[in-house]
C-alpha positions as CSV (number, residue, x, y, z in Angstrom):
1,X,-43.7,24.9,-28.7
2,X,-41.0,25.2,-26.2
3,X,-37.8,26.8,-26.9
4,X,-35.1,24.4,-26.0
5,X,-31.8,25.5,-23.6
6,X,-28.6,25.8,-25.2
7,X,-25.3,26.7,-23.8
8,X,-22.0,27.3,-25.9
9,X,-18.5,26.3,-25.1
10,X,-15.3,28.5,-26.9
11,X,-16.9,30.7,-29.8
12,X,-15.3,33.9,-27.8
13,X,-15.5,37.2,-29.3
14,X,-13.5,37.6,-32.2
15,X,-13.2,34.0,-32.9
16,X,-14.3,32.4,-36.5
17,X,-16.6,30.2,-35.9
18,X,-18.6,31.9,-32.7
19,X,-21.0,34.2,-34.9
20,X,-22.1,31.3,-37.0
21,X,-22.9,29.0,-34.1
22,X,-24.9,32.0,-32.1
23,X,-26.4,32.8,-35.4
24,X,-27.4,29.4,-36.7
25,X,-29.1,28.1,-33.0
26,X,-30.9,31.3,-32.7
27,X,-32.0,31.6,-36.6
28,X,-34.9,29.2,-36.2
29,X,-36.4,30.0,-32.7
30,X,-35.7,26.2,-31.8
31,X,-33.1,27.7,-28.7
32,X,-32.3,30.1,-26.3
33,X,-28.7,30.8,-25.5
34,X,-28.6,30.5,-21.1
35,X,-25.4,29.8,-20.1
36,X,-21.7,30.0,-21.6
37,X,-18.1,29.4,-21.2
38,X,-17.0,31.2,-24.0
39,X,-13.1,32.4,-23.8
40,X,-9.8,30.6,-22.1
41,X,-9.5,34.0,-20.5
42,X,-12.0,33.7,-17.5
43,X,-12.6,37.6,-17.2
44,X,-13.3,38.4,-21.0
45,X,-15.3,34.9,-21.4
46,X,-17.7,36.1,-18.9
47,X,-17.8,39.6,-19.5
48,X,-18.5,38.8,-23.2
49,X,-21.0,36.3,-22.3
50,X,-23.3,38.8,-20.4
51,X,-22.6,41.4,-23.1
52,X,-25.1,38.6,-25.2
53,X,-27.8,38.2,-22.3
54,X,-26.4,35.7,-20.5
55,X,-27.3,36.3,-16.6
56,X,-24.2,36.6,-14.7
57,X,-24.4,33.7,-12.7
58,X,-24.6,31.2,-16.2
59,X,-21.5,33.3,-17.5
60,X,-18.3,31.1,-16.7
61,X,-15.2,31.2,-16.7
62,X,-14.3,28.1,-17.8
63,X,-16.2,24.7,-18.8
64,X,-15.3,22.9,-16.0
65,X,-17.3,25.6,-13.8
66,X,-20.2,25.2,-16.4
67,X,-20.3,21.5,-16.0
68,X,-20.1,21.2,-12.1
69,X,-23.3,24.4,-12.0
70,X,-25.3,23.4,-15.0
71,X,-25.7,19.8,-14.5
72,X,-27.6,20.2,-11.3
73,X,-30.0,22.9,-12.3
74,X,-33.9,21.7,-13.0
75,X,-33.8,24.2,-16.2
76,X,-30.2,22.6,-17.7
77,X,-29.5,23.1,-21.3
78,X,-30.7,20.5,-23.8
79,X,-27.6,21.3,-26.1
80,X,-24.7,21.9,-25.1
81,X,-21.6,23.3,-28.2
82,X,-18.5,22.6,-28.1
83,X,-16.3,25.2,-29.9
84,X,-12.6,24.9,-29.0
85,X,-9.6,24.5,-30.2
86,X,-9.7,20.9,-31.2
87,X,-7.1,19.2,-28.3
88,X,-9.9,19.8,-26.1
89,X,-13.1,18.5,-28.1
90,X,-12.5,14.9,-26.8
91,X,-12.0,16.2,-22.9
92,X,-14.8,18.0,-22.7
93,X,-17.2,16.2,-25.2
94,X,-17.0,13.4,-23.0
95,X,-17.5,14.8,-20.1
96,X,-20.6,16.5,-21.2
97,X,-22.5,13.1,-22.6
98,X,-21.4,11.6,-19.0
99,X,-23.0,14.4,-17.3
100,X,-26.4,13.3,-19.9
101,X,-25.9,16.7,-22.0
102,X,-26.9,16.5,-25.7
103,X,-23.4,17.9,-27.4
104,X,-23.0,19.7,-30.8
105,X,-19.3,19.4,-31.2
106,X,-16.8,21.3,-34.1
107,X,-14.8,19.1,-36.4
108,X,-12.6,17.6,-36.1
109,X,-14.5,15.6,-33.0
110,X,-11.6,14.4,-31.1
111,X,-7.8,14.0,-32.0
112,X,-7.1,10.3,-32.0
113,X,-9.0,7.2,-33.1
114,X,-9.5,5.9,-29.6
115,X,-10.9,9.1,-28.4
116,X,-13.7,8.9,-31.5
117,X,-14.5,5.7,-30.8
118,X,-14.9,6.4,-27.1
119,X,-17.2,8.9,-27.8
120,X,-18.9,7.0,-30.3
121,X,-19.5,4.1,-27.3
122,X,-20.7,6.6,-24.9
123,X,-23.2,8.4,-27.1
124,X,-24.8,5.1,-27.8
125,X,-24.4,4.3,-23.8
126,X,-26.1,7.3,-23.1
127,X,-28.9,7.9,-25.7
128,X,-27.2,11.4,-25.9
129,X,-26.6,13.1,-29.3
130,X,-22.8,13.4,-30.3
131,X,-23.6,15.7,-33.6
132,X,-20.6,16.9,-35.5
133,X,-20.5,20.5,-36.9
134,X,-20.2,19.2,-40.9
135,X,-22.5,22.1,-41.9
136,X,-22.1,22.1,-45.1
137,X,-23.9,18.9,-45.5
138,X,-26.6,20.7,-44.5
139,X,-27.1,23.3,-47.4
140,X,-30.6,22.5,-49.0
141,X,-28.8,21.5,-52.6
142,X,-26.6,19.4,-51.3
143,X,-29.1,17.6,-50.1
144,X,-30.4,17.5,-53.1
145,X,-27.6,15.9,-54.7
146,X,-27.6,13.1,-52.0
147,X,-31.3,12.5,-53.1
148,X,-30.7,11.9,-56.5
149,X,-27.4,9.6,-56.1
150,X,-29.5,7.6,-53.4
151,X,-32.3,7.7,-55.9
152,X,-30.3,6.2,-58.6
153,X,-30.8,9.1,-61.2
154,X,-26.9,9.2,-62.2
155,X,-26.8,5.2,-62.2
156,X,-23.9,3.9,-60.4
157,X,-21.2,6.7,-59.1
158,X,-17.8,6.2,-60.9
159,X,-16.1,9.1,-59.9
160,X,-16.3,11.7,-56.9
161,X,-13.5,14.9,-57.1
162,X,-13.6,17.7,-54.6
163,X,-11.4,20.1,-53.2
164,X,-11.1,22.4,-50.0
165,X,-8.4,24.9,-51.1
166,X,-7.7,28.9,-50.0
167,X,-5.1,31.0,-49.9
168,X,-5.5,32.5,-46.6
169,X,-2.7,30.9,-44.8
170,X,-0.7,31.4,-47.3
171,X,1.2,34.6,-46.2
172,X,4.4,33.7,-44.6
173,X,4.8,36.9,-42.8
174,X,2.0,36.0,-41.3
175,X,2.3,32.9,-40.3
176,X,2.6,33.8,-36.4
177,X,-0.7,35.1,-36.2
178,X,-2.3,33.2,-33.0
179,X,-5.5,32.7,-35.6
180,X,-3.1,31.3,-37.8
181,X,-0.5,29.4,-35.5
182,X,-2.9,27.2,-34.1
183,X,-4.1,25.3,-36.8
184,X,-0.4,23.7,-37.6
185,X,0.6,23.3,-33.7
186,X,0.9,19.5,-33.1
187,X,-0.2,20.3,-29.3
188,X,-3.2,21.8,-30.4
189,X,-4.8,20.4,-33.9
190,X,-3.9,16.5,-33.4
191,X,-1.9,14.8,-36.2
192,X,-2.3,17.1,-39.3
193,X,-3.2,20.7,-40.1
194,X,-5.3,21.1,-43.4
195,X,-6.5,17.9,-44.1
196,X,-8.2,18.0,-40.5
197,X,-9.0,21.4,-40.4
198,X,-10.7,21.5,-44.2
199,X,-9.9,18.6,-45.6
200,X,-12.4,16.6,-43.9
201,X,-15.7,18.9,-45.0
202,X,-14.0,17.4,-48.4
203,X,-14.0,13.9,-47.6
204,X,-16.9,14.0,-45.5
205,X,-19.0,15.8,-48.7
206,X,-18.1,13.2,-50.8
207,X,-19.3,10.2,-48.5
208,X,-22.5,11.7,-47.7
209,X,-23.4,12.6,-51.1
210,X,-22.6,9.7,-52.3
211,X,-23.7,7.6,-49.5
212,X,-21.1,5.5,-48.9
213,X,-17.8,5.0,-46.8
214,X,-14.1,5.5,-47.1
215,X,-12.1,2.5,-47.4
216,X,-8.7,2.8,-48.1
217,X,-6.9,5.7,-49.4
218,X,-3.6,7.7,-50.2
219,X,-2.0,10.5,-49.9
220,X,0.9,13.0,-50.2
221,X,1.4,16.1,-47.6
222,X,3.3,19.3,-47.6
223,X,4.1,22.4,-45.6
224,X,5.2,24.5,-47.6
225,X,6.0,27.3,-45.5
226,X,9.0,25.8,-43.7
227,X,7.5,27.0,-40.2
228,X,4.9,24.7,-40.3
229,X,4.6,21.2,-38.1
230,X,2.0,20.2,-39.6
231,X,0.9,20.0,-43.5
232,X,-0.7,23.6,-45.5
233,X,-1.5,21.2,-48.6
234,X,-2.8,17.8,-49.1
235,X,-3.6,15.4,-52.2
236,X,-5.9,12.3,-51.1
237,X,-7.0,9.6,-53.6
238,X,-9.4,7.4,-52.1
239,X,-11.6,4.9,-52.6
240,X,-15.2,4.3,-51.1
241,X,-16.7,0.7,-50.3
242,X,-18.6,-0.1,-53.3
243,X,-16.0,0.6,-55.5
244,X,-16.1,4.9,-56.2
245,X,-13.0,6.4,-57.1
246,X,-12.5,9.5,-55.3
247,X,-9.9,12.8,-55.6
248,X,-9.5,15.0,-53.0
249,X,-7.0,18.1,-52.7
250,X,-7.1,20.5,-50.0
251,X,-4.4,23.6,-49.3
252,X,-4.5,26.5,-47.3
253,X,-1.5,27.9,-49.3
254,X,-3.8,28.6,-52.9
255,X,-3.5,32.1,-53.3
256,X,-5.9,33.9,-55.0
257,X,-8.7,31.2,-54.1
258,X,-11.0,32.0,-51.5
259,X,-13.7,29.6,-49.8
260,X,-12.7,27.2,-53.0
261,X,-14.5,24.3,-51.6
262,X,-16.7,22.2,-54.4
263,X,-17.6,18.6,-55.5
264,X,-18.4,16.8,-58.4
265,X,-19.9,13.0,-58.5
266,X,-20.1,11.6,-61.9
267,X,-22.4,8.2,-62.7
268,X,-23.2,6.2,-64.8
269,X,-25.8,8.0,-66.8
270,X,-25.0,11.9,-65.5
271,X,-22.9,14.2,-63.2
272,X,-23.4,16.7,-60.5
273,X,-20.9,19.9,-59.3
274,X,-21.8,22.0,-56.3
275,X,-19.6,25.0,-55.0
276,X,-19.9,26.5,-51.5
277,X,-20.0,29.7,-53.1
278,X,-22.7,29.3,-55.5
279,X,-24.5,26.5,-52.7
280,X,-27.9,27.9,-54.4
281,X,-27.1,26.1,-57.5
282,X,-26.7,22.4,-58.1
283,X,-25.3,21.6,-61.9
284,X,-26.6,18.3,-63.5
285,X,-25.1,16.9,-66.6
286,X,-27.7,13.7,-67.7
287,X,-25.7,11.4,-70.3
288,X,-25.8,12.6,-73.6
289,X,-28.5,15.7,-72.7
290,X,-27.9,19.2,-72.0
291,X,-26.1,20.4,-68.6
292,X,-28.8,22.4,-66.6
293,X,-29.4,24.6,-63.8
294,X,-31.0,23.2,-60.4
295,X,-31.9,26.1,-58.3
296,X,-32.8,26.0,-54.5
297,X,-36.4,26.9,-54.5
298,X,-37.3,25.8,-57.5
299,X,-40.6,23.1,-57.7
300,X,-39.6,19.6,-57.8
301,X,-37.0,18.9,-55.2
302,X,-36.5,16.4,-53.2
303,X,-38.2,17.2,-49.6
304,X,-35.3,17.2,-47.9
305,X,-34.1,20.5,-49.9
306,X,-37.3,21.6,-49.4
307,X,-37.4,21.5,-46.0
308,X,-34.0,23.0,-45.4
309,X,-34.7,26.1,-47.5
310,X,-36.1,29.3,-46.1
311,X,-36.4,31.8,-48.4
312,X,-37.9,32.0,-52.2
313,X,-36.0,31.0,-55.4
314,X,-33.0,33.4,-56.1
315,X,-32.4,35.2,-52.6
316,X,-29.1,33.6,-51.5
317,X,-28.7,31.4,-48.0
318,X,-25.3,31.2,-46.8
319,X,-22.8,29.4,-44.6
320,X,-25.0,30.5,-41.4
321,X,-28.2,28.8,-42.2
322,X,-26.4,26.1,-43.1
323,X,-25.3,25.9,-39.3
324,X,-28.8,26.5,-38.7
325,X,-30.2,23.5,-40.5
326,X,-27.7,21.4,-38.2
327,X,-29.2,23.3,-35.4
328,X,-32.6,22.7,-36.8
329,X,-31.9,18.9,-37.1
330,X,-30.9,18.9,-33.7
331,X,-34.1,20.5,-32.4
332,X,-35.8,18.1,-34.2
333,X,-34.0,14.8,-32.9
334,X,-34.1,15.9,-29.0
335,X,-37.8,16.2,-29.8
336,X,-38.0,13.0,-30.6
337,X,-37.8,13.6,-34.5
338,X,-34.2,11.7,-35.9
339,X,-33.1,13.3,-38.8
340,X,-31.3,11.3,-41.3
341,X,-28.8,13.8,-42.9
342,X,-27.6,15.0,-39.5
343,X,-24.1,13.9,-38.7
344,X,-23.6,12.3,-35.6
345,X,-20.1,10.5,-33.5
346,X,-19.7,7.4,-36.4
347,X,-19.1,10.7,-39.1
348,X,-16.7,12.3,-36.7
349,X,-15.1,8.7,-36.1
350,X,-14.8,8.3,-39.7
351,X,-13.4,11.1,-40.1
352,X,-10.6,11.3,-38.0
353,X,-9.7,7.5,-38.9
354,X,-9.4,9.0,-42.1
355,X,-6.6,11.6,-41.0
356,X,-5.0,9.9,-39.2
357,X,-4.8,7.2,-42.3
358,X,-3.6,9.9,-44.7
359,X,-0.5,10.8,-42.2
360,X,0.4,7.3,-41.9
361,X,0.2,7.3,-45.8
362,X,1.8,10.2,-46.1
363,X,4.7,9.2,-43.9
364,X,5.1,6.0,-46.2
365,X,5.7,8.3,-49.6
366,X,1.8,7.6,-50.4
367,X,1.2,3.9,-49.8
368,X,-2.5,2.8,-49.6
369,X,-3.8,2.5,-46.3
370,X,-6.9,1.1,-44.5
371,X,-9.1,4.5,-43.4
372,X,-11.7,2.6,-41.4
373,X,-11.8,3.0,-37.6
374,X,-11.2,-0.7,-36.0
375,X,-14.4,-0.7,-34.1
376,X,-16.4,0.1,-37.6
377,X,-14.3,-2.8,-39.8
């Protein structure tokens, strides 16, 4: 088969999340990286771009100049990533489906509720693919964990409690730091700093696991380092359509935790806790009975898991092939093959609906809010 074209927007050297996109489209042998845009410095974006075998003359300085050469060439890339600072998802996001480019874009997907549900118009317009970057949906036991909620194994889901909380932004004296900075600069992360930047893999986890939507919620923000614009620690109760009661808290200012990012759903007849850094293991707790061990690999998942998994029980898959089973779902959809876990525009409308309902909540000392996007009421 084929390799499909892929070109990649932002994801610069030394940024975070370049290494896992370029890891996690070429894990699989599904793409070939042709053509980038990869740093706002024009010079260092192209340089760096060739430095990873991309010929000269598909090595841009900027994504405008990718657009306006690459939409008229007869070997185009099928997928196109968007990984910039999140201002700029919406701009160039949509100007990519318009141009009839397939688009992988990072969380959050745009900045305001309009923008998503532009985007979430247009993609359905166009027939293009709007995928949203919530990888860790993506991990083979998660998806294990959506199989037996949808299943009915735990009976109906009471409660779901997860949490996004680090410590790495915790350090006041570095609070400057441009890596830092960004993430609670109005002008350049929207509305809210945490809760968009992690707490949404939170809230997200929790609705596709459980398989349901946020309705309403509540919440309470703080920025604790006096410097900050924008919230470094949120507390979100929410509530999903059919009634779950749901606990989210997310901080950047947790010192002394380091990915911290888990979720526990608990039913009628059992419970379930997954942590991103044990993502081999899922725990289940069946009423009354023992608590056990599910390990990826092991005989009786759900497809799904199985699918998703790469290498034998025990030897560890991380946060990279988990962008590489997005990447793999995308492979599969262009090909004609939709893939039901993969999240697409109405996840990343969702989800910034949601935000921007928590700061409105927020701004009203915690009063419950709708969290639906108009167009999806």
């Amino acid at each position: 088969m084929a390799k499909l074209k892929w070109a990649l927007i932002g994801g610069g050297e030394g940024s975070q999340i370049g290494p896992a996109h370029r890891l996690g489209a070429l894990a699989d042998g599904h793409f070939d990286l042709v053509a980038g845009a990869l740093d706002h410095r024009p010079e260092a974006g192209r340089a760096f771009a060739q430095s990873l075998g991309i010929a000269p003359d598909r090595a841009y300085g900027d994504w405008r100049e990718l657009l306006a050469a690459e939409q008229g060439r007869p070997d185009r890339p099928d997928l196109v990533t968007v990984a910039t600072p999140n201002a700029t998802h919406y701009e160039i996001t949509r100007a990519l489906l318009s141009a009839g480019f397939h688009v992988l874009c990072e969380k959050p997907m745009t900045v305001t509720v309009d923008e998503g549900e532009d985007l979430l118009r247009l993609s359905r317009s166009t027939g293009r693919l709007c995928a949203v970057n919530y990888c860790y949906s993506a991990y083979p036991m998660v998806r294990q964990a959506r199989a037996m909620v949808r299943a009915g194994e735990l009976g109906r889901i009471r409660l779901v409690v997860t949490n996004f909380s680090h410590g790495h932004h915790g350090d006041a004296t570095d609070a400057e730091n441009p890596r830092v900075r960004w993430r609670y600069d109005p002008a350049q992360a929207g509305v809210s700093g945490q809760f968009a930047d992690c707490g949404i893999h939170a809230l997200h986890m929790a609705s596709f696991i459980c398989d349901d939507e946020v309705e309403r919620l509540s919440a309470d923000f703080a920025s604790t380092i006096p410097s900050r614009q924008l919230e470094d620690d949120a507390m979100v109760n929410f509530r999903l359509s059919r009634g779950t009661v749901g606990r989210l808290w997310t901080s950047s200012v947790a010192i002394g935790r380091q990915h911290g990012f888990d979720i526990q759903i608990f039913g009628e007849t059992g419970g379930l806790r997954w942590a991103s850094e044990q993502p081999n293991q899922l725990i289940h707790t069946p009423v009354g009975g023992r608590t056990q061990i599910m390990e990826k690999g092991e005989a009786g998942l759900c497809d799904e898991a199985r699918r998703l998994s790469r290498v034998a029980i025990a030897h560890p898959e991380g946060f990279p092939l988990a962008v590489a089973n997005i990447y793999c779902e995308l492979a599969d959809a262009i090909r004609g093959t939709p893939r039901d876990g993969l999240p697409g525009a109405e996840s990343g409308l969702r989800s910034i609906a949601a935000v921007h309902a928590a700061v409105a909540s927020a701004r009203q000392g915690g009063a419950w809010v709708e969290a639906r996007p108009p167009m999806l009421r």
